[in-house]
C-alpha positions in Angstrom: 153.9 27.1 92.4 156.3 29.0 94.7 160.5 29.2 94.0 160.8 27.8 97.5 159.4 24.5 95.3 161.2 25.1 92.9 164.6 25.5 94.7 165.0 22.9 97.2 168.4 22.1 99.2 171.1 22.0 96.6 172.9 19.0 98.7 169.9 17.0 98.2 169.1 17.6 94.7 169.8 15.2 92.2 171.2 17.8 89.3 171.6 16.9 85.8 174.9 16.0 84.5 175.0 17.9 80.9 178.4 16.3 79.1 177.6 18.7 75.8 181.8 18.3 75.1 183.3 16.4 72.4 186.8 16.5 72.5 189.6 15.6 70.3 193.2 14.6 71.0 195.6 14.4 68.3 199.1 12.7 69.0 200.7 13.7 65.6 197.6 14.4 62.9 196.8 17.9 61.6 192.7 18.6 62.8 191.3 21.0 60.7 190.1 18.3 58.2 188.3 16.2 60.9 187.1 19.3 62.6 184.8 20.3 60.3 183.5 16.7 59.7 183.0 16.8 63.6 181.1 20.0 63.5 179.2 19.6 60.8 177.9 16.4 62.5 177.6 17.9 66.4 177.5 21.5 65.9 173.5 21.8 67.1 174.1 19.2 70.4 178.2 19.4 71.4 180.8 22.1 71.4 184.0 20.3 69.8 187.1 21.1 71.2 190.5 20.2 70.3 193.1 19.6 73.3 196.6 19.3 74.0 198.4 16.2 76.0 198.4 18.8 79.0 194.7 19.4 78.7 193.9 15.9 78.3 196.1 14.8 81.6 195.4 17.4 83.5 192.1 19.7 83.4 189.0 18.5 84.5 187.1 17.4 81.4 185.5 14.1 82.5 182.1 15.1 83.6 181.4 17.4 80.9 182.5 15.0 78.0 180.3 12.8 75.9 183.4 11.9 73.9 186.7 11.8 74.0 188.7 10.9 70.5 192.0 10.4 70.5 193.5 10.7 66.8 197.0 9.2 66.0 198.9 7.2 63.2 199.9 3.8 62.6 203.5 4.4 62.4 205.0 4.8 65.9 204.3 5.5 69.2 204.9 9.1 69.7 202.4 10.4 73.5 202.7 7.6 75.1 206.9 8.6 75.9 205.8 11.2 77.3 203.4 10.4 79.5 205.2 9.7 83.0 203.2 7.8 85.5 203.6 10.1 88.3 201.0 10.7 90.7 199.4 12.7 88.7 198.9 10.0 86.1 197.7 7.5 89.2 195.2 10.1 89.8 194.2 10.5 85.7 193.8 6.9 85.7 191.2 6.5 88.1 189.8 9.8 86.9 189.5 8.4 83.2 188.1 4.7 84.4 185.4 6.8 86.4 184.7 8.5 83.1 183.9 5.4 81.0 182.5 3.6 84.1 179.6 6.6 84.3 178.6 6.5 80.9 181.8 8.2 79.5 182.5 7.2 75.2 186.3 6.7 74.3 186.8 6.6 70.4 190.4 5.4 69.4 192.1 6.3 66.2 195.3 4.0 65.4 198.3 3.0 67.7 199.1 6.0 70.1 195.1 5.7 70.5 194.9 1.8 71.5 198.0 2.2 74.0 196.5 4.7 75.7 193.8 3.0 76.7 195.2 -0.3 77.9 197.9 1.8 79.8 195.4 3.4 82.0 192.7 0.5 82.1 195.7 -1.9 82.6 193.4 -3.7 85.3 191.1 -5.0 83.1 193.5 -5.9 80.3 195.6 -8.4 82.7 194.9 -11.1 80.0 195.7 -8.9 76.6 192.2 -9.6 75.4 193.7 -8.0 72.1 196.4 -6.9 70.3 197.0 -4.7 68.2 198.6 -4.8 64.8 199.7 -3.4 61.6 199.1 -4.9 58.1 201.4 -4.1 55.5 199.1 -3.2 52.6 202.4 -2.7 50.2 205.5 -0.7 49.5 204.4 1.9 47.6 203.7 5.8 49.4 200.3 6.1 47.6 196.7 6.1 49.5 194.9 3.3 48.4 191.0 2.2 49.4 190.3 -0.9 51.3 187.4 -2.7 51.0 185.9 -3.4 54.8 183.4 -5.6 55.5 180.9 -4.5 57.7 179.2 -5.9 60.7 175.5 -4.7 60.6 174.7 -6.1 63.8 176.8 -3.1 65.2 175.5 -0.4 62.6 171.6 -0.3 63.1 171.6 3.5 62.0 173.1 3.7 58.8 171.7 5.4 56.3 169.7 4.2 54.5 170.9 0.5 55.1 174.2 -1.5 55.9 175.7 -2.4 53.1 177.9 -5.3 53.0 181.3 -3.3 52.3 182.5 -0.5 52.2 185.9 1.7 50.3 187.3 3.5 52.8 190.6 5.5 51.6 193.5 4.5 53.8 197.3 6.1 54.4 201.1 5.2 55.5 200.9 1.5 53.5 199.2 0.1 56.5 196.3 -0.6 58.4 196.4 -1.6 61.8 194.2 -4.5 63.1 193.3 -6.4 66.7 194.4 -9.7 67.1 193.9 -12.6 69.2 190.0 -12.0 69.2 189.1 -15.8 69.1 186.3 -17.0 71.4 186.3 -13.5 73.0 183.1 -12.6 74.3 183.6 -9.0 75.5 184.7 -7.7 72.3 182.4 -6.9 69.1 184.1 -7.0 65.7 182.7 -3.8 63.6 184.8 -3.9 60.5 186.9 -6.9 59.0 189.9 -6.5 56.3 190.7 -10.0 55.2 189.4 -11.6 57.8 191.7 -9.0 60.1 188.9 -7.0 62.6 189.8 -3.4 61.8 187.3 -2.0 64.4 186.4 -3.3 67.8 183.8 -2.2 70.4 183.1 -3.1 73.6 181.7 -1.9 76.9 183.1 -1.0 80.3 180.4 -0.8 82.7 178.2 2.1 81.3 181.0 3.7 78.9 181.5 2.5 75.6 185.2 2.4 73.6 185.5 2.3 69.7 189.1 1.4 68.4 189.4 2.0 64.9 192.9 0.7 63.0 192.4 3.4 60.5 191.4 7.2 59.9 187.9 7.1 58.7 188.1 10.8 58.2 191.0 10.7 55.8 190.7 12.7 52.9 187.6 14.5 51.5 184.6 12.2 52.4 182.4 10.8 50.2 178.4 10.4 50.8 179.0 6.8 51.8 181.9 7.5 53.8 180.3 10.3 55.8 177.0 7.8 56.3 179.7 5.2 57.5 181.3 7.5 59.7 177.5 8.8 61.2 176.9 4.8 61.8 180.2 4.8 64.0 179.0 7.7 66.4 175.3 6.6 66.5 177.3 3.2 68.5 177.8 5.7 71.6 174.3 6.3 71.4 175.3 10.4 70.3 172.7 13.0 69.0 174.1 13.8 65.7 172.3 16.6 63.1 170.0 15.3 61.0 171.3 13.8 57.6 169.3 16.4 55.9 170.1 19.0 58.2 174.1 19.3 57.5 174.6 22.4 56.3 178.3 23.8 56.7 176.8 27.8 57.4 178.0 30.4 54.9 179.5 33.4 56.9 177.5 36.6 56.4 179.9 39.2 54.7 176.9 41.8 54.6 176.3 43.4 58.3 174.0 45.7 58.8 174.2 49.1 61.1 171.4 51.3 62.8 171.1 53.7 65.3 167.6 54.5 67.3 167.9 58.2 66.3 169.9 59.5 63.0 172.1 61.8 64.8 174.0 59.0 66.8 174.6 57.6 63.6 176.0 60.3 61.6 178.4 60.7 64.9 179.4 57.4 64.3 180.5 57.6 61.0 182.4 60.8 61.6 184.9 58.9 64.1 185.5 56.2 61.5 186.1 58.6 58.7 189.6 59.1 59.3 190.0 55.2 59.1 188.8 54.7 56.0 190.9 54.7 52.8 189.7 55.4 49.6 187.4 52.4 48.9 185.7 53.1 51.8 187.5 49.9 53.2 188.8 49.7 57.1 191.5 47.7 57.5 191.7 46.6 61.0 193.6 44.0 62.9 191.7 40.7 62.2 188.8 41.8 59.3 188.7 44.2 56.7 185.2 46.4 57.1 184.1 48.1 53.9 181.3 51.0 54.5 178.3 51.0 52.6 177.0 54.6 53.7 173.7 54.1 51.0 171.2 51.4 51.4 169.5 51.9 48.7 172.9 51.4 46.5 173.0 48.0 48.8 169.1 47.3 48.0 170.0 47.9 43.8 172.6 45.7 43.8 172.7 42.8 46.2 174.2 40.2 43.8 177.3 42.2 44.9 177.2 41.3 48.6 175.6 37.6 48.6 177.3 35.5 51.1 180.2 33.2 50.2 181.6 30.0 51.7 183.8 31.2 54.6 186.2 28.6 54.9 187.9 30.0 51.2 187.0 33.7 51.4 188.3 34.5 54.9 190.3 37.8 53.4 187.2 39.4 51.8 186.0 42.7 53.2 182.9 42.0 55.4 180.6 45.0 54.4 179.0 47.2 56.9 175.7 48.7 55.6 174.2 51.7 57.0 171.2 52.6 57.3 170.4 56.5 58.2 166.4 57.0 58.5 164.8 54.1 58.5 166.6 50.7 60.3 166.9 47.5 57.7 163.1 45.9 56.8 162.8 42.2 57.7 162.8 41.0 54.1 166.6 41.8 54.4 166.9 40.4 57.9 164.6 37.9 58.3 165.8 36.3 61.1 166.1 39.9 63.4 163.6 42.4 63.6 165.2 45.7 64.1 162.4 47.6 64.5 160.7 45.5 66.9 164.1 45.6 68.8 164.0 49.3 68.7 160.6 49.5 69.6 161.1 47.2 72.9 164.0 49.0 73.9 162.1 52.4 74.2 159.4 50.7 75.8 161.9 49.1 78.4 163.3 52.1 78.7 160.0 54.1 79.1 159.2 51.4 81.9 162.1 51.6 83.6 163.2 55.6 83.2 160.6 57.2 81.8 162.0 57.8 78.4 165.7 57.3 78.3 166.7 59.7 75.3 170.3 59.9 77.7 170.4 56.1 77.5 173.5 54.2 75.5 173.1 50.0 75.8 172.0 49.3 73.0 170.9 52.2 70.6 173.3 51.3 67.9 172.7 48.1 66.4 175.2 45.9 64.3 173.7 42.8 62.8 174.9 39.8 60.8 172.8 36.7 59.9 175.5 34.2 60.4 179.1 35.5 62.1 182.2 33.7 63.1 181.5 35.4 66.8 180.6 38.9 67.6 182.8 38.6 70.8 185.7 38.5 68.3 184.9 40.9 65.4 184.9 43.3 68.1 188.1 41.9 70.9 190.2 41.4 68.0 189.6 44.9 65.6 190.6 47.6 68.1 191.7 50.3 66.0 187.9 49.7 64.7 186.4 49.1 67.7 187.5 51.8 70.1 186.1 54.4 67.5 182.7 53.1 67.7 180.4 54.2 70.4 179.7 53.1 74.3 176.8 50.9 74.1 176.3 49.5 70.8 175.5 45.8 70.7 176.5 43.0 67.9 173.8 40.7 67.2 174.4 37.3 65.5 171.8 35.2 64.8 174.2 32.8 64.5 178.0 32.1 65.3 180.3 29.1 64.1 183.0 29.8 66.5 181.2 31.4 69.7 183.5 31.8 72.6 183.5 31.3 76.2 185.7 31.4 79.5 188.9 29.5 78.8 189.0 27.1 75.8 185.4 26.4 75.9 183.3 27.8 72.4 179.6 28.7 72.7 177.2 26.8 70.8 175.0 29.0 69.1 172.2 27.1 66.7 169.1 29.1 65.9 166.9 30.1 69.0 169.9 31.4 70.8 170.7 35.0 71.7 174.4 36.1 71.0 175.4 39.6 71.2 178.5 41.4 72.3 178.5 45.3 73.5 181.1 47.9 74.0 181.4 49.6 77.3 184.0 52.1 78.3 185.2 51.6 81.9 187.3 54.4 83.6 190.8 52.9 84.7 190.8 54.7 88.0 187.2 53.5 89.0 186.0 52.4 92.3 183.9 49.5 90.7 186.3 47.3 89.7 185.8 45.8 85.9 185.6 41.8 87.3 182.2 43.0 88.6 181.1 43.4 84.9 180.5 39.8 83.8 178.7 39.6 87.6 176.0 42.4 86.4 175.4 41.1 83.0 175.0 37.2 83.8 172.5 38.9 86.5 170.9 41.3 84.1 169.7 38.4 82.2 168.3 36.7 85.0 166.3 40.1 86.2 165.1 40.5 82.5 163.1 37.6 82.9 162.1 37.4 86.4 161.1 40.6 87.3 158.9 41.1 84.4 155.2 40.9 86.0 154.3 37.3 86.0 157.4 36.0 85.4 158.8 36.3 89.3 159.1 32.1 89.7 160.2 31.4 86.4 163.1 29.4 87.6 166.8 31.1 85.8 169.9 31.2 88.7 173.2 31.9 88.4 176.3 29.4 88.8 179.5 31.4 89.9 180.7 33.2 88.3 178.8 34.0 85.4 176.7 31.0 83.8 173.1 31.4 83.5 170.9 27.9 84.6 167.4 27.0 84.9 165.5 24.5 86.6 164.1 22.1 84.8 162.9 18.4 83.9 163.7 16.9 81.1 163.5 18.3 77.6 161.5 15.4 76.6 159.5 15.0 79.1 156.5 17.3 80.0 156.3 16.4 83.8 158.2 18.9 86.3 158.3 15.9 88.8 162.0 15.7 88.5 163.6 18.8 88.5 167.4 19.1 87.3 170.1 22.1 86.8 170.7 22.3 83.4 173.1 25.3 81.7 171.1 27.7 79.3 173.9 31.0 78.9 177.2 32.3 79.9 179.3 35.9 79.9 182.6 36.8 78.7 183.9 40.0 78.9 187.3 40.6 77.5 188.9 44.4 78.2 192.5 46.3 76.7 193.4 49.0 78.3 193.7 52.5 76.2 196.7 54.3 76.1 195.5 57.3 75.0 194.0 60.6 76.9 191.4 59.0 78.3 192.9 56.2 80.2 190.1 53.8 80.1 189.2 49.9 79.8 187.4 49.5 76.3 185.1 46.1 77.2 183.3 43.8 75.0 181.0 42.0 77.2 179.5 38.9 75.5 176.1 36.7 76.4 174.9 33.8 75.0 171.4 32.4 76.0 169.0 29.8 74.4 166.0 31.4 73.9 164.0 28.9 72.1 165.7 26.0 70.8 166.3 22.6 73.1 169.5 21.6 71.7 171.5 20.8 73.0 170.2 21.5 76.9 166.7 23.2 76.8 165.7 26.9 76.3 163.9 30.3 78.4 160.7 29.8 76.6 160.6 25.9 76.9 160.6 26.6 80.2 158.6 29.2 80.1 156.1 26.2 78.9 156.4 24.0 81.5 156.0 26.7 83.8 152.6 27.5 82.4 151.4 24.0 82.5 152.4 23.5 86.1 150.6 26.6 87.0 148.0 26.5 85.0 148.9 30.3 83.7 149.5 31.4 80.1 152.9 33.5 80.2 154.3 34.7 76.6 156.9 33.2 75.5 160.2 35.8 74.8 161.0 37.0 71.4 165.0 37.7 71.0 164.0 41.2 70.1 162.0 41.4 73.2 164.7 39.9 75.4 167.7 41.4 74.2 166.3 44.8 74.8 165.1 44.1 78.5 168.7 42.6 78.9 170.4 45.5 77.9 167.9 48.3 79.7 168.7 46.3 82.9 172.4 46.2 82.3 172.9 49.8 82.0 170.5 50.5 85.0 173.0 48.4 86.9 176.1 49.5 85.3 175.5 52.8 86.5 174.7 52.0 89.5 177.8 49.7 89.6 179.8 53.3 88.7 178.3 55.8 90.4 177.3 54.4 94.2 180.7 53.9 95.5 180.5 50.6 96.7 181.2 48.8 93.9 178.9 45.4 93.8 178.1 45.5 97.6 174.2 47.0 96.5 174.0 44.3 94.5 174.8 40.9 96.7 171.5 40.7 98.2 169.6 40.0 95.0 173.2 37.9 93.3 173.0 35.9 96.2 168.9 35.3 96.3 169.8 34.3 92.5 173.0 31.9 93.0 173.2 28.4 93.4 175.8 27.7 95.9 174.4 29.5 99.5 175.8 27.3 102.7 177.1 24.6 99.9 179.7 22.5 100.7 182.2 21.7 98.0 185.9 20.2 98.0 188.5 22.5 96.3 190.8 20.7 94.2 193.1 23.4 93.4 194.0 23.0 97.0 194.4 19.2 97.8 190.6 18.8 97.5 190.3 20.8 101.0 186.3 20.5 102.0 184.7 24.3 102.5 181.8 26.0 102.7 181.5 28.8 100.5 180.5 32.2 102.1 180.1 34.8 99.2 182.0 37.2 96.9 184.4 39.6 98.6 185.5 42.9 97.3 187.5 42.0 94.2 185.3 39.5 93.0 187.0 36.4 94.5 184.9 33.8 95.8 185.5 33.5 99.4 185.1 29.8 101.4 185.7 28.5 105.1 187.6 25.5 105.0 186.5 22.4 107.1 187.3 19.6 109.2 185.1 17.5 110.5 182.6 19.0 109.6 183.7 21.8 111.6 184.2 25.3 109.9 187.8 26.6 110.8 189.1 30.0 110.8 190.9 29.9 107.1 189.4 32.2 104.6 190.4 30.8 101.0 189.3 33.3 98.1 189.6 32.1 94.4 189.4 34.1 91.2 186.5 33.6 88.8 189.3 33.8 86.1 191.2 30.7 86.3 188.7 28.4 88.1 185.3 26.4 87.1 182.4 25.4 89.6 181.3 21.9 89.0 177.8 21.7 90.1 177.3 17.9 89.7 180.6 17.4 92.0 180.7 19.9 94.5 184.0 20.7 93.2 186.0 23.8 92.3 188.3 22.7 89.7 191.1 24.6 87.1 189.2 26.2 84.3 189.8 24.0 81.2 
C-alpha cells in the first residue's frame, strides 16, 4: 500500500477530533489540592490544565476539551461581574453551546459554576428548569460531613458497588442544592441531602453537564470518597486510570551521566568544577545537583539515594551519578538501556557518516527514571546548563509536568520518548534559530521513514512542529477509516549569552509515543497496522533505537541548517512532502476569520497564506508566526495559541 493511499485530499478527509484536555476554572478556590486528585485520575489519557477567566473566554479551547470544570464556592457570586456581554461573549456563547452540543462535558462546582451556565445557555433555560440554592447547615465555622444519598441509577461504575450513602466532608456552613425539580423530565437527580438534590445531570444534545452543590474534592479524600468522585467522571463517559493503577510517581532524585568515550566526560566535569562547593553540591537556579563522581560509591550505598515522594522533598539535591568507563547496567536503569543507546547511535552514525568520532547529538547521556520535565531541569538551571556540552541529550522515561508550546503540558506515560538536548546557536547566524523546532519535529519524521522499509509508514507534520500519523482507531484493527491523530511535539526554548561567545544556548525538547496507546495511539502500533495491511513484518522501534536515529538525523540537518547559507530553503521540498496543509484552505481567526489558502513557510519561519474571496485568491500575502498561533486541523482554522 502506497502513501498516495494513505494521504488522500485533506479537504475531504474525515480527521479525528482528539479532545485529550481537561481543564479547570476556579472562580475563587485554591487548585493544587484538586490538581493532583485530577492527575492522579487522567494523567495516562488528558493533560489537565488550569485556566484563567481570560483563557476560558477567550482562547480556543473547545475542540480539544473533553472537560471543562469550573470550581467556585457557595458564598457569592464573584466571575460572573466580570464577565461583560460584549461581542466577544455573543461569540463565546455560541462557541460554548457548540462545545456541549458536539459531545463537549461541563462539570459545575457550586454557585459561580451554575450561573455560568444558564448565562450562556439562557435559550434553553427560558422556563428556569432549576434553581439553585443554599442550605444553611448551621452557624458554626467548622467542616462537617453530610450524609448524601445516592442515586445508583446514575453511578453504574462505582467501585465495587453503589452504596446507599455516602459522608462527604463539606465547607462554608452550607450546601447548595437545585430546586423546583418536580415532574422534570430533563434533569436526573445524582445525590439528595434531605430530600434537597445536591447533584443534577442532564444532557444537551450530545454534551453532558454535572452540577454539583458542593466540593467533592474538599479536603484529603478518603478511599470512598475518591471511588465516589471516579463514579462522577465515569457519567461523561471519561477514560480514567485504572483503580489499581493510581500511583502518584515518586520523582527520581538519582540521575545518571555517561558519555560515549571517557575523555568527553572528564571534559565535562572539568567545566562544572568551579561550580561546585565543597559537598560536591551545584546550586543552580531552580535544582540543587549534587555530583557523584564514583559509581561504585553510588552501587555500595544506594539506600542513600532511593527516591522520595516529590511533592514534600522538592529542595533536596537531585544527585548526578557519573559513570567514567563503563555507562550504568540495566539492573540500575531498567527502564533505558544505555548501552544499546550507545550502541545504535554509532551504528546510525556509521550508516549515515561513516563513523562520526567528530559527532556531538547525543554522546553525553543524562538519565532519570521519573523527572518533573527534562525541558525544565535544563531552561530553568543556566548557570548549570551552559557549562555542559553541545549535544548532550536528557532522557526521562517519564515526566509529571512535561511541557509544550504555550500553556499546554506533555503527557508523558510509559512508552513515550521525552528528551531535551543542548545546542549552541551562533547569534549572528544566517539560519535563523525559529528554523530549529522545524528540523527536529522533521528529524523525527525522517528517522522513521527513511529507514529501509519503513518509506509509507504514515508520520506528517502539522505546522509548526507537531508530529501526526495516520491512523484508524486504536481499537480497532481495520485501516478502513483512516484519521489524523497527534503522536509528538517540539519545544525549543533559547537565552541568549552575554558572555564572549555571543551565542543562543537552546534546549530543544521532543516528545513522541513510541509504544503506548494512551491517550491517542503510538509509532509502533502503527507500525502494526501497517504490517497487517501490507502483509510485511516491520520491527517495531525500541526508544534506544529511535532516540539515536532521531538525534544522528538532527545533527545531519543542523549542520546543514548552519553551514549552507540558505537557511531552511534545502529543506522545504522534503517539509512540505511531509506537512499536512499543501493547497488547504483554512479561515484565519486572528484576522476576522478571513478564508486563505496557505502557500508555505517564508524566510523567517512565518507561515505565509493568500487570502480569498469567492473563492478567488487575491493579491494579500498574510504571514503568521508559529509562536503565538495554533493550527486546528479538525476546523480549518488558525487560531491564538492557548
Amino acid at each position: 500500500m502506497k502513501s498516495s493511499k494513505f494521504f488522500k485530499n485533506l479537504q475531504s478527509r474525515h480527521i479525528k477530533n482528539m479532545r485529550t484536555k481537561i481543564l479547570v476554572y476556579s472562580s475563587n478556590i485554591t487548585l493544587n489540592h484538586h490538581f493532583s486528585i485530577l492527575n492522579s485520575m487522567f494523567n495516562t489519557f488528558y493533560d489537565v490544565i488550569q485556566i484563567d477567566l481570560n483563557n476560558l473566554l477567550n482562547d480556543p479551547w473547545f475542540d480539544t476539551t473533553s472537560c471543562l470544570i469550573f470550581l467556585s464556592s457557595n458564598n457569592n457570586l464573584n466571575c460572573l461581574n466580570n464577565l461583560n456581554y460584549n461581542q466577544k461573549s455573543v461569540q463565546f456563547e455560541k462557541n460554548f453551546k457548540d462545545y456541549l452540543k458536539f459531545g463537549g462535558n461541563y462539570f459545575g462546582i457550586g454557585f459561580d459554576a451554575c450561573q455560568f451556565l444558564q448565562k450562556n445557555l439562557s435559550t434553553q433555560f427560558q422556563n428556569d428548569i432549576f434553581n439553585y440554592k443554599n442550605l444553611i447547615l448551621n452557624d458554626q465555622n467548622d467542616k462537617i460531613e453530610l450524609p448524601l444519598k445516592l442515586n445508583r441509577k446514575f453511578l453504574l461504575n462505582y467501585f465495587p458497588s453503589v452504596p446507599n450513602q455516602i459522608k462527604i466532608p463539606c465547607d462554608n456552613n452550607a450546601i447548595g442544592y437545585f430546586d423546583n425539580l418536580i415532574n422534570n423530565n430533563i434533569i436526573n437527580s445524582v445525590s439528595t441531602y434531605n430530600n434537597c438534590s445536591t447533584i443534577i445531570q442532564y444532557n444537551i444534545d450530545k454534551g453532558k453537564i454535572l452540577l454539583c452543590g458542593f466540593d467533592p474534592f474538599l479536603n484529603n479524600i478518603h478511599i470512598e470518597q475518591n471511588h465516589f468522585i471516579r463514579s462522577l467522571f465515569s457519567i461523561f463517559g471519561l477514560n480514567l486510570v485504572k483503580q489499581n493503577e493510581i500511583l502518584i510517581p515518586k520523582l527520581s532524585y538519582t540521575l545518571h551521566l555517561t558519555s560515549i568515550r571517557p575523555a568527553l566526560t572528564s571534559i565535562l566535569l572539568n567545566n562544572i568544577n568551579n561550580l561546585m562547593d565543597s559537598d560536591n553540591i551545584i546550586r543552580a537556579s531552580n535544582d540543587s545537583f549534587k555530583i557523584i563522581e564514583n559509581s561504585n560509591s553510588f552501587h555500595n550505598n544506594q539506600d542513600l539515594y532511593t527516591n522520595v515522594d516529590y511533592n514534600n522533598n522538592i529542595d533536596i539535591p537531585k544527585s548526578i551519578v557519573i559513570y567514567h568507563d563503563q555507562p550504568p547496567p540495566s539492573s540500575i536503569t531498567p527502564f533505558f538501556n544505555f548501552k544499546d543507546f550507545l550502541n545504535h547511535l554509532s551504528e546510525e552514525r556509521n550508516i549515515k557518516h561513516g563513523g562520526g568520532n567528530n559527532m556531538e547529538f547525543g554522546s553525553t547521556v543524562l538519565y532519570g527514571e521519573v523527572v518533573s520535565s527534562t525541558q525544565t531541569l535544563l531552561d530553568k538551571n543556566f548557570k548549570f546548563t551552559k557549562n555542559l556540552p553541545t549535544g548532550l541529550v536528557f532522557v526521562a522515561t517519564q515526566q509529571i509536568q512535561g511541557r509544550g508550546r504555550g500553556s499546554n503540558s506533555w503527557i508523558s506515560p510509559p512508552g513515550c520518548l521525552q528528551f531535551s538536548i543542548i545546542l549552541r546557536h551562533p547569534s549572528n547566524s544566517s539560519s535563523p534559530v525559529v528554523f530549529i523546532q522545524y528540523l527536529l519535529s522533521l528529524a523525527v519524521v525522517e528517522a522513521v521513514r527513511t529507514k529501509k522499509g519503513y518509506e509509507d509508514i504514515p508520520l506528517r507534520l502539522k505546522w509548526p512542529n507537531d508530529i501526526y500519523v495516520e491512523s484508524s482507531s486504536p481499537n480497532d484493527e481495520s485501516v478502513k477509516s483512516p484519521k489524523i491523530i497527534k503522536i509528538g511535539g517540539v519545544i525549543v526554548n533559547s537565552q541568549y549569552t552575554q558572555d564572549e561567545l555571543d551565542e543562543f544556548l537552546l534546549i530543544a525538547g521532543c516528545g513522541v509515543n513510541v509504544s503506548n496507546l494512551a491517550p491517542t495511539t503510538a509509532i509502533n502500533h502503527i507500525i502494526s497496522l501497517y504490517n497487517h495491511a501490507n502483509n510485511t513484518q516491520l520491527e517495531e522501534f525500541s526508544q534506544e533505537q529511535l532516540l539515536a536515529a532521531i538525534l544522528v538525523k538532527f545533527e545531519s540537518f543542523y549542520s546543514d541548517f548552519c553551514r549552507n547559507g540558505y537557511g531552511f530553503e534545502p529543506f522545504l521540498d522534503i517539509y512540505y512532502e511531509r506537512w499536512l496543509h499543501t493547497d488547504q484552505v483554512v479561515n484565519l481567526e486572528t484576522h476576522d476569520n478571513q478564508k486563505a489558502h496557505i502557500i508555505g513557510i517564508n524566510e523567517f519561519g512565518y507561515l505565509k497564506a493568500s487570502t480569498i474571496s469567492d473563492g478567488v485568491n487575491l493579491e494579500e500575502i498574510i504571514t503568521l508566526e508559529p509562536g503565538g498561533n495554533s493550527f486546528d486541523m479538525m476546523k480549518g482554522m488558525i487560531t491564538r495559541k492557548l
